[in-house]
N, C-alpha and C positions, 0 to 999 in steps of 0.2 A: 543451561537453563531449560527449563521442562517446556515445550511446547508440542503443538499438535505434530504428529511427522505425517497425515493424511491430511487433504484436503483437497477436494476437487474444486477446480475452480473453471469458469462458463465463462464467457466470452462474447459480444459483440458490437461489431460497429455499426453506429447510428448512422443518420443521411446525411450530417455534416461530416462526417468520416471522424469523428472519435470514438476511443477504444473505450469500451467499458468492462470490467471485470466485478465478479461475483461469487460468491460460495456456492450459489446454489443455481437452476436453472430459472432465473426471475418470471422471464415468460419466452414465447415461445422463439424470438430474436435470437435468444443465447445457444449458444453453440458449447460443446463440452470443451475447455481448451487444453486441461492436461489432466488426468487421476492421480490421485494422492499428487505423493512429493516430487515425481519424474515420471514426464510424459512418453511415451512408449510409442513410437506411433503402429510397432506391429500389432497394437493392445489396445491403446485406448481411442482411437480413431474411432466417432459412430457408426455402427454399418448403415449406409443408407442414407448419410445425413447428407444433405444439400449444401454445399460449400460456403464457405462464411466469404462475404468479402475477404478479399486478402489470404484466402482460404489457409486452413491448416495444411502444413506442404507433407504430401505422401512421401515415403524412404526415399533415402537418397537425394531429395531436394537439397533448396538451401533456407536454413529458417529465417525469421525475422530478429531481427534483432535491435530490438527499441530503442534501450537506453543510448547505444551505440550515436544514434545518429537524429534521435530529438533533441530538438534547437532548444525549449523549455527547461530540459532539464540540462543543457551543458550549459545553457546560462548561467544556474545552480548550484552547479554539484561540486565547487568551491568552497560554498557555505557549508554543503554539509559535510567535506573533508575536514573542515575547519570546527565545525562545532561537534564530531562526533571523536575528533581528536583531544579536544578541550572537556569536553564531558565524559570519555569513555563510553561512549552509547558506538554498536556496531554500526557502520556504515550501512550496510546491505538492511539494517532496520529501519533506518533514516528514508532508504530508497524505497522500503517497502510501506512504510506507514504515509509518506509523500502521495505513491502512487499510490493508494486506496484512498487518503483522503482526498485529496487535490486533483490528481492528474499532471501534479506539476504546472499548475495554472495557478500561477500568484496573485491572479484578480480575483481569486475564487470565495466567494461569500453565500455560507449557509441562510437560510429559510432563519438558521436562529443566531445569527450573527457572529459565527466563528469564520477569522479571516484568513486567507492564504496559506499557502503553501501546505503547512502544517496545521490549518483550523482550528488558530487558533482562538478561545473567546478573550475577549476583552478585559474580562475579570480575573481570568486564569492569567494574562499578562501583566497585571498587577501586581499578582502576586508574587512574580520574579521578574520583578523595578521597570516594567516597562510603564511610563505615563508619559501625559500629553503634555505639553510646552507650548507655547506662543505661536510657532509654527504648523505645527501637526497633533492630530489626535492620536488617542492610541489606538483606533482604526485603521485610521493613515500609517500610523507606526507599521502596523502589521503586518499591511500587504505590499511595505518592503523585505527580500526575503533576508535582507542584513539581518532584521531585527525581526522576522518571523523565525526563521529558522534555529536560530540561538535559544529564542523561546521557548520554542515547543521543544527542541530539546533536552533545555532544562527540566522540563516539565517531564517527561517522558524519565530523564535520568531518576527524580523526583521518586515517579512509579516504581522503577527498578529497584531502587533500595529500598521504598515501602514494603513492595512484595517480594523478596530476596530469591532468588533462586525459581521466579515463577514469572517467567516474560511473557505467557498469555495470559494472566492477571493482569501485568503492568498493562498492555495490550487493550486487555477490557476495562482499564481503569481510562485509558486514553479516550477509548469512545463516550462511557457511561458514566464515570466520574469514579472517583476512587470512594467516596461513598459507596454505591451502588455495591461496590465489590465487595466491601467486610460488609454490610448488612445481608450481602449472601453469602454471609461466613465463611469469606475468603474465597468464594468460588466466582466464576463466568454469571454472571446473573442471568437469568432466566429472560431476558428480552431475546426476539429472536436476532433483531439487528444487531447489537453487541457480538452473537456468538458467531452470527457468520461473517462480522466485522474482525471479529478474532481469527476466524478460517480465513480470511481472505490474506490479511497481512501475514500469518506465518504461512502460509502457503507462499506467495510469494516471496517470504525471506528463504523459507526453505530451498528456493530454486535461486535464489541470489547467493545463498551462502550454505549449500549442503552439506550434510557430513561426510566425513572420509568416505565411510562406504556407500555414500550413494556416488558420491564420487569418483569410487573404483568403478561402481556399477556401468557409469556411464562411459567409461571407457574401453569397455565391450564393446567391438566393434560391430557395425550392422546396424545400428541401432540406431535410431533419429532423436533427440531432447530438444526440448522447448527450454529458450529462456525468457522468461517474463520480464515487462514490466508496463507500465500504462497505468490509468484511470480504475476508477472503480463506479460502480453503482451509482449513475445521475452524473460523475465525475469522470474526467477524461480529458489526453492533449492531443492524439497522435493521429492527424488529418490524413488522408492516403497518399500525400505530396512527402510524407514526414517519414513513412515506413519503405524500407528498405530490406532486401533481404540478403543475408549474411551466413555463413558456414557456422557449421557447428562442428533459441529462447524461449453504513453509517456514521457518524463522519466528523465530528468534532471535540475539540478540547473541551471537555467542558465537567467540572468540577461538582456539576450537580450529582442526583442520583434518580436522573432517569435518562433514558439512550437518548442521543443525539436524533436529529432529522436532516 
């Protein structure tokens, strides 16, 4: 599937200690965390840059390594073995579209009412048979990730076949709405959030699931790689009690056509 194989993505943690990730440098908080597809750090380290909390580790360290050892998402990542085995949607997309929208915080509720995990909207849950009952709404439904996760899945697989062979389509249809996307006659719509909402998730799928050769790349020795994962923009789980370091690491469902908030 055609997606971007560049993107840099930025980096920083706030004063509750969650991680946020970005396309671009938001302001001046963010820190560069890796260029393109594979972080380098004889390369892509700032010169001069002031250490981020948790600092990016100079050669030879030992990197962070998120997914490993946040309690969020191993609560999780059950569901999304489950529903990207059920659906045929990649794992490491599940992990990467998670972590840009959510941070893996299943309480997580948009400014425009897209829930959990996978933000999802409530409308777009209707559409593939989630509704409310005597018990629960489909609010409530949501921001369990039994029935978020399945959902947004669906939804996501949904994208995939609409735009065959074009996963930063499906991608920008997840943020903007699949509207949005054929009335820019099939392309990335010209919002700016949509497209660094596209850079952000294949960037980080990129380093969840590389290609062969970047894969050989990295195993040139010397060399230090980043592996991602975390929060995006406004969103984030990973408190500094959460991250650990290991050897070698906009924002809703929504079926309208204009970019999410």
């Amino acid at each position: 599937m055609q997606q971007s194989a560049q993107a840099d993505l930025w980096a920083h943690v706030d004063e509750r200690g969650v991680t946020h990730f970005a396309a671009e440098q938001v302001d001046t908080r963010y820190q560069l965390f890796f260029r393109g597809s594979d972080f380098d750090s004889t390369r892509d380290a700032p010169a001069n840059a002031p250490p981020m909390p948790y600092a990016l580790p100079a050669a030879g360290a030992r990197l962070l390594a998120f997914f490993d050892i946040a309690p969020d998402y191993k609560r999780v990542k059950h569901h999304l073995r489950a529903a990207a085995s059920k659906h045929g949607v990649d794992y490491e997309l599940l992990q990467a579209v998670i972590a840009t929208e959510s941070g893996f915080d299943a309480t997580a509720v948009s400014p425009r009412g897209a829930v959990g995990l996978m933000q999802v909207m409530p409308a777009t849950a209707s559409r593939f048979g989630v509704s409310a009952d005597a018990r629960r709404s489909v609010e409530q439904k949501l921001a369990d990730p039994a029935v978020n996760v399945p959902t947004g899945t669906r939804y996501l697989r949904h994208l995939l076949d609409l735009f065959p062979g074009r996963m930063d389509l499906a991608v920008a249809a997840y943020n903007a709405g699949e509207g949005a996307v054929q009335k820019a006659g099939n392309q990335i719509p010209a919002f700016k959030e949509t497209q660094n909402y596209v850079r952000t998730v294949l960037g980080l799928y990129a380093q969840l699931k590389p290609p062969a050769p970047v894969l050989a790349q990295r195993a040139v020795p010397g060399r230090v790689r980043m592996e991602l994962s975390g929060g995006a923009q406004n969103r984030g789980n990973l408190p500094p009690t959460r991250v650990a370091q290991t050897q070698s690491a906009p924002q809703n469902v929504n079926p309208e056509t204009v970019p999410n908030e």
